[in-house]
DSSP file (Angstrom, degrees, kcal/mol; ACC not computed):
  #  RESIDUE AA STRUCTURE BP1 BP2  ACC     N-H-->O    O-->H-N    N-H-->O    O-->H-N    TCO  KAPPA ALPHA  PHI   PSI    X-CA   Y-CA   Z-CA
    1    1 A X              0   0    0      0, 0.0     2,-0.6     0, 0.0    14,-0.0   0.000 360.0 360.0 360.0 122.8   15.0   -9.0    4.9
    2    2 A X        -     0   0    0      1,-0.0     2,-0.7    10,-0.0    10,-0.0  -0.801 360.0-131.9 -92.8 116.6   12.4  -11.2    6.0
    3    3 A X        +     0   0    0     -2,-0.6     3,-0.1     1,-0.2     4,-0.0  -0.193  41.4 148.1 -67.6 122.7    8.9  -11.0    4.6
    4    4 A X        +     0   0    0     -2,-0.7     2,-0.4     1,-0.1    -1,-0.2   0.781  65.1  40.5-102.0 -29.2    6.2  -10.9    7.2
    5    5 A X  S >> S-     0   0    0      1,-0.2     3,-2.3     0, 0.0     4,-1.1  -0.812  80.1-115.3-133.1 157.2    3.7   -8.8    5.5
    6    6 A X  G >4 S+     0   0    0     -2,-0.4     3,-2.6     1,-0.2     4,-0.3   0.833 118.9  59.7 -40.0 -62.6    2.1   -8.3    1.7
    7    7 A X  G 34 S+     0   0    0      1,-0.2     4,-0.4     2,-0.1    -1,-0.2   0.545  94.9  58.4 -39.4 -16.6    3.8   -4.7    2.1
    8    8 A X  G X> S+     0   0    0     -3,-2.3     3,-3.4     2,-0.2     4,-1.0   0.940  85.0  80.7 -68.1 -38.0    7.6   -6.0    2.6
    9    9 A X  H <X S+     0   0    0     -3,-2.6     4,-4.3    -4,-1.1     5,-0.3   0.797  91.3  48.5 -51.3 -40.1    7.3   -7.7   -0.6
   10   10 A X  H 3> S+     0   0    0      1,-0.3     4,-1.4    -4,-0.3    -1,-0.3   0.879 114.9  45.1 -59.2 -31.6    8.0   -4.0   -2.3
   11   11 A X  H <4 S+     0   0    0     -3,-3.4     4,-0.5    -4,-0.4    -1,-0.3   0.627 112.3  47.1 -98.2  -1.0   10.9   -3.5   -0.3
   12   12 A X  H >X S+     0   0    0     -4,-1.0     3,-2.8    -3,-0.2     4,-1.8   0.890 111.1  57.9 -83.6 -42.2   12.2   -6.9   -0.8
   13   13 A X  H 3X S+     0   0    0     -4,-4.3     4,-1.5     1,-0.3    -2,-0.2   0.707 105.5  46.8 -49.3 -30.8   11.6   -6.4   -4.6
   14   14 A X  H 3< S+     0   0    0     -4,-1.4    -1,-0.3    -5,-0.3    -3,-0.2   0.797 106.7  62.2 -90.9 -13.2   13.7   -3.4   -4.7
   15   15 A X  H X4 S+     0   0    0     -3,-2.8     3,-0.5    -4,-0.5    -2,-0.3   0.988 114.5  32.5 -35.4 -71.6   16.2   -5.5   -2.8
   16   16 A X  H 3< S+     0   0    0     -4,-1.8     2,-0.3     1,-0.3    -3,-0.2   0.829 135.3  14.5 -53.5 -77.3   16.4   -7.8   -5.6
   17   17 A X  T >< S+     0   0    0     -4,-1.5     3,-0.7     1,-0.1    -1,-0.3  -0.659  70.2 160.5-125.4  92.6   15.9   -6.2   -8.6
   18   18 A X  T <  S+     0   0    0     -3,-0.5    20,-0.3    -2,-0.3    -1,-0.1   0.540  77.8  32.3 -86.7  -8.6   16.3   -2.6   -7.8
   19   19 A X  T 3  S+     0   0    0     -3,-0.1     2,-0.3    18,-0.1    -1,-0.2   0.255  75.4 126.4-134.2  31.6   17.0   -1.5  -11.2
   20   20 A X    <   -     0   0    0     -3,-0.7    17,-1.2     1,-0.1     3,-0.3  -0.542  46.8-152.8 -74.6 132.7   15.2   -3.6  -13.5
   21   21 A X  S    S+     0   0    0     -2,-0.3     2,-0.4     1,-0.3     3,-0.2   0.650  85.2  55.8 -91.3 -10.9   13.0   -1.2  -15.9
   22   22 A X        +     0   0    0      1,-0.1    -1,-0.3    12,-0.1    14,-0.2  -0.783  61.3 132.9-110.6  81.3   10.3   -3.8  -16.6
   23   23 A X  S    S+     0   0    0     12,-4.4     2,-0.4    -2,-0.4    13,-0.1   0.821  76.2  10.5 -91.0 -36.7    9.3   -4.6  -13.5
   24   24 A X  E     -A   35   0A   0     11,-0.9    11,-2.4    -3,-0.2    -1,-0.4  -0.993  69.0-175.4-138.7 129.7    5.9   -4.4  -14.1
   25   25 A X  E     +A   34   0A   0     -2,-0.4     2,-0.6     9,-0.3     9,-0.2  -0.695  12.4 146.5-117.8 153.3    3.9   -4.1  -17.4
   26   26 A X  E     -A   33   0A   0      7,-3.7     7,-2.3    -2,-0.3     2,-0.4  -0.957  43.5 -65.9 178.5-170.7    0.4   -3.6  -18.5
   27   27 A X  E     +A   32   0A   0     -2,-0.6     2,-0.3     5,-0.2     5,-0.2  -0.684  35.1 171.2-101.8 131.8   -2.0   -1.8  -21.5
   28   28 A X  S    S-     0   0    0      3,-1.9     3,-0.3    -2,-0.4    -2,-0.1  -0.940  75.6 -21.6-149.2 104.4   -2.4    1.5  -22.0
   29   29 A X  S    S-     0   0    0     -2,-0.3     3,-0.1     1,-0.2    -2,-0.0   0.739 126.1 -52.2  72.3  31.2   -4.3    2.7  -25.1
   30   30 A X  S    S+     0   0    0      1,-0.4    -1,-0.2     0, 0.0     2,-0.2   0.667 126.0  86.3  99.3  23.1   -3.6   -0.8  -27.0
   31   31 A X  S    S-     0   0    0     -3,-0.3    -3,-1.9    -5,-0.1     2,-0.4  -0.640  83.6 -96.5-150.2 177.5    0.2   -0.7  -26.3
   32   32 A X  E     -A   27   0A   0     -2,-0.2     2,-0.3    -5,-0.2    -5,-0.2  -0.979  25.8-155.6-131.6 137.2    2.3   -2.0  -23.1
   33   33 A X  E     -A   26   0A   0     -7,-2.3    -7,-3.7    -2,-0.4     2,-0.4  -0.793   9.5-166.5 -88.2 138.4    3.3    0.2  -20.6
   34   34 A X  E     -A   25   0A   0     -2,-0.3     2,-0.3    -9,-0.2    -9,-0.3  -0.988   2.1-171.8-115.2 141.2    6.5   -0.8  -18.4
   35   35 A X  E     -A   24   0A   0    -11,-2.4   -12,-4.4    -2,-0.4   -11,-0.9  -0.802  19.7-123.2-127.8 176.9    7.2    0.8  -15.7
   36   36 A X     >  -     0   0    0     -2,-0.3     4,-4.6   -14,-0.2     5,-0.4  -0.624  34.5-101.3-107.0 178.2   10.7    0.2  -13.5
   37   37 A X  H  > S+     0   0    0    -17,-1.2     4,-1.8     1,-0.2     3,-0.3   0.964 127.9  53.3 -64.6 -56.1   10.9   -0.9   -9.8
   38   38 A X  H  > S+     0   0    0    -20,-0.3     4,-1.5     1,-0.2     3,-0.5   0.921 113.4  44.9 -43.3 -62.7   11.5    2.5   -8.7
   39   39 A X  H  > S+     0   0    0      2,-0.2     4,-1.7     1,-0.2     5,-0.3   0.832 110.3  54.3 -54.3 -44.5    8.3    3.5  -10.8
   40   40 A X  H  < S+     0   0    0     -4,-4.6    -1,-0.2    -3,-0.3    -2,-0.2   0.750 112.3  46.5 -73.3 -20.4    6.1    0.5   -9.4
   41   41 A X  H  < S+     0   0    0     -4,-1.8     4,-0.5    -3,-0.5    -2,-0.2   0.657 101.9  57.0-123.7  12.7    6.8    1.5   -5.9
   42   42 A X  H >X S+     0   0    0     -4,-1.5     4,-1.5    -5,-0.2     3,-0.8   0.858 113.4  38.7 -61.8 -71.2    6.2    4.6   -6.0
   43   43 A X  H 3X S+     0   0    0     -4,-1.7     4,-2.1     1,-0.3     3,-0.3   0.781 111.5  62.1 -46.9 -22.2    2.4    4.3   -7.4
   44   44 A X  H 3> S+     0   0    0     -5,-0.3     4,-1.0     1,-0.3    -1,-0.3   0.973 109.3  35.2 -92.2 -48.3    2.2    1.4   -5.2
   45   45 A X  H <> S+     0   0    0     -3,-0.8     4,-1.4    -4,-0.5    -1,-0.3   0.567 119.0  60.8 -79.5  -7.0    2.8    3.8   -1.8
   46   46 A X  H  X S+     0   0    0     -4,-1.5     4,-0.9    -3,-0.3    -1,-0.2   0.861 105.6  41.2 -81.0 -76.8    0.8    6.5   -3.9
   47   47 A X  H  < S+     0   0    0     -4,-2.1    -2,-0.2    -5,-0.3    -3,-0.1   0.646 112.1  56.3 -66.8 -11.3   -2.1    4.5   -4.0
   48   48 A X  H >X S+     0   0    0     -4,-1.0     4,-1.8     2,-0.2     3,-1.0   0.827 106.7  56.2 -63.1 -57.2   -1.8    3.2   -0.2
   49   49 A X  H 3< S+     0   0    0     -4,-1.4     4,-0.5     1,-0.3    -2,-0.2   0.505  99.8  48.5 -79.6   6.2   -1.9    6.3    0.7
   50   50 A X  T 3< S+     0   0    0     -4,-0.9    -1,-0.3     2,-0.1     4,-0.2   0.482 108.8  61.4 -94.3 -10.7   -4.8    7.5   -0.8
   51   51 A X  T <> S+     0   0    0     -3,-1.0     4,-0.8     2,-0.2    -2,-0.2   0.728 107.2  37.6 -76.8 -31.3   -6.2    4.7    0.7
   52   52 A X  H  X S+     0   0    0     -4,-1.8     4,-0.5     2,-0.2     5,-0.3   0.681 115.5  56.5 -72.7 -37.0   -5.4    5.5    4.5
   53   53 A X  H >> S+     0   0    0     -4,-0.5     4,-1.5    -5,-0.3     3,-0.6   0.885 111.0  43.8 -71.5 -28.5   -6.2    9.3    3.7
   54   54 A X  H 3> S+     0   0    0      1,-0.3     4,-1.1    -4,-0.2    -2,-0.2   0.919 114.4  52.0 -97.8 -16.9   -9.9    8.2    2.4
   55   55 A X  H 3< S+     0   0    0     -4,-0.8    -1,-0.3     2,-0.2    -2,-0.2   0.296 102.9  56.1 -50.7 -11.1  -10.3    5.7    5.5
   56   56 A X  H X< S+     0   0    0     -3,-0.6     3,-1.4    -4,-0.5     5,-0.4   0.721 106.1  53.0 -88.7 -43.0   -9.6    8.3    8.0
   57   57 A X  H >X S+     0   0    0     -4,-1.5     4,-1.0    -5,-0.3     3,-0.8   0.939 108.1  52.3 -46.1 -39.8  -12.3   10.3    6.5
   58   58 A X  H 3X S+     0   0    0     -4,-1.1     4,-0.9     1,-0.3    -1,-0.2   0.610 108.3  44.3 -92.9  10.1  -14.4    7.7    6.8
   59   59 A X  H <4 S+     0   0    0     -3,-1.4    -1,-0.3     2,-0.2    -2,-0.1  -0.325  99.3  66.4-131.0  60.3  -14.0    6.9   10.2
   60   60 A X  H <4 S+     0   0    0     -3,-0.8     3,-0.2    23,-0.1    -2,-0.2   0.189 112.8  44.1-114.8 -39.7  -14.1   10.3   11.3
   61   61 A X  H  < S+     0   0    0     -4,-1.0     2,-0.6    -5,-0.4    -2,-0.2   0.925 129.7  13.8 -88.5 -45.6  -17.7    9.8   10.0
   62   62 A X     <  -     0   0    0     -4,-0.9     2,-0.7    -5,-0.1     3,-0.4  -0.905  66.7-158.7-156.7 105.4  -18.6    6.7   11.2
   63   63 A X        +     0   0    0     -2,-0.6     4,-0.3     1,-0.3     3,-0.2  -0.196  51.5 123.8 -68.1  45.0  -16.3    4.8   14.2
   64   64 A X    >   +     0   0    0     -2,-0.7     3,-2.4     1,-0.2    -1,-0.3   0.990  55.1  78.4 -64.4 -48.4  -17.4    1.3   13.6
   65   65 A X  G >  S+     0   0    0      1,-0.5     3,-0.7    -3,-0.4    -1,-0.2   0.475  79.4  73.0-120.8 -31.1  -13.9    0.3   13.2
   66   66 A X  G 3  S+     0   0    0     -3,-0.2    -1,-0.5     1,-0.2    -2,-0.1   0.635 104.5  44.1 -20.5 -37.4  -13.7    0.4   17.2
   67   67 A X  G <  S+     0   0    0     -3,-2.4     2,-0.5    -4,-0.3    -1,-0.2   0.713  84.2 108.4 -84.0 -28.4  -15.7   -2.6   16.9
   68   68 A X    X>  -     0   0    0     -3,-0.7     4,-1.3     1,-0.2     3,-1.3  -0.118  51.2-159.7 -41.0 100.0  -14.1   -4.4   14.3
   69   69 A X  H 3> S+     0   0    0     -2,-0.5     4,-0.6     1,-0.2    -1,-0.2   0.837  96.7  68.2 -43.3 -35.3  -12.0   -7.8   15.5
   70   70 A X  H 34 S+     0   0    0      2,-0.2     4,-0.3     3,-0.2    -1,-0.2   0.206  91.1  61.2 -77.1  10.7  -10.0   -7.4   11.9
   71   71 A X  H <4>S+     0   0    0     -3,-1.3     5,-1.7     2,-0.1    -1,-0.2   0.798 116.8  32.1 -98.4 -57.9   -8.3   -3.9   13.4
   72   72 A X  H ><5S+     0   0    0     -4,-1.3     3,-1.0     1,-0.2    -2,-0.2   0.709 113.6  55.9 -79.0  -5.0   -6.7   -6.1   16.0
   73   73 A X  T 3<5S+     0   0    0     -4,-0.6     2,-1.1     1,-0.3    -1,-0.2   0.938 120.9  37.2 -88.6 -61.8   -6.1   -9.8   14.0
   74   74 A X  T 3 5S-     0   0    0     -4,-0.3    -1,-0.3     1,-0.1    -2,-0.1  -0.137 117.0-121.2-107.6  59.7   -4.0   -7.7   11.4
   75   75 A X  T < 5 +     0   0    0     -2,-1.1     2,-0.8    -3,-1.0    -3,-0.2   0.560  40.2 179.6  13.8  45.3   -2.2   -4.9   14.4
   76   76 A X      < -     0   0    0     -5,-1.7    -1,-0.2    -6,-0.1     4,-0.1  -0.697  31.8-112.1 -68.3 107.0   -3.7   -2.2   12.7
   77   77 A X    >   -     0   0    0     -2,-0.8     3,-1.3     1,-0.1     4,-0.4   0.104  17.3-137.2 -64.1 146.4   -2.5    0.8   15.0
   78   78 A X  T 3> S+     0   0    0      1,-0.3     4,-4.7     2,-0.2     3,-0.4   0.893 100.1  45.3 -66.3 -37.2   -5.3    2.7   16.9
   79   79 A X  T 34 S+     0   0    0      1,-0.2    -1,-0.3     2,-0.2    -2,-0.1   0.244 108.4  57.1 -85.6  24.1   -4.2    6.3   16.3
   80   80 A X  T <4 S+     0   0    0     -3,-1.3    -1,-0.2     4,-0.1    -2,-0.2   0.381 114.1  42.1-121.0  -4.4   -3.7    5.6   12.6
   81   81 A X  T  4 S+     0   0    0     -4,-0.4    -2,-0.2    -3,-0.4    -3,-0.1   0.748 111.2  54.8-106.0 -40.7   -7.4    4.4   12.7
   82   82 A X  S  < S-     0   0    0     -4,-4.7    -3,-0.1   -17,-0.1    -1,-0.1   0.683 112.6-113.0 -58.5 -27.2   -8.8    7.3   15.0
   83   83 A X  S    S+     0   0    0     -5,-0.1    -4,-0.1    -4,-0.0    -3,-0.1   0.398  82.9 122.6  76.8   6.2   -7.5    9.8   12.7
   84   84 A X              0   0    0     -6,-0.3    -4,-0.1     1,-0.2    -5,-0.1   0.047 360.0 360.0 -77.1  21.2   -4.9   10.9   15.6
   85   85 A X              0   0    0     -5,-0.1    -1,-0.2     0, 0.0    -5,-0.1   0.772 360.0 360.0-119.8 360.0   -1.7   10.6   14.3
């Protein structure tokens, strides 16, 4: 698999190490959390997608993004931007 975009990197990363259970760590109440590859790319698409669902709301409200040069430099699809798909 060749990466082309930030977003392969999870799917090369489960390539890789698809069952490692500390893939990713961090602090939680004064203690380390680990979470496994499965776990880190789940949340990861979790959090994407709560990021495209609260960006179509807001350009439902307000179409700038029609104007934007950055839609088309990184082929950001039109109908995913309209709220049409």
């Amino acid at each position: 698999m060749e990466v082309t975009r930030i977003f392969d990197l999870l799917d090369r990363y489960a390539q890789l190490c698809p069952e490692k259970g500390d893939a990713l760590a961090g602090k939680d109440n004064g203690g380390w959390k680990m979470y496994s590859t499965r776990e880190w790319i789940d949340n990861s698409r979790q959090v994407s997608y709560g990021l495209m669902k609260h960006h179509q709301s807001l350009t439902n409200r307000f179409p700038l993004h029609r104007w934007s040069p950055l839609y088309e430099k990184y082929n950001i699809p039109a109908d995913l931007l309209s709220g049409n798909h």
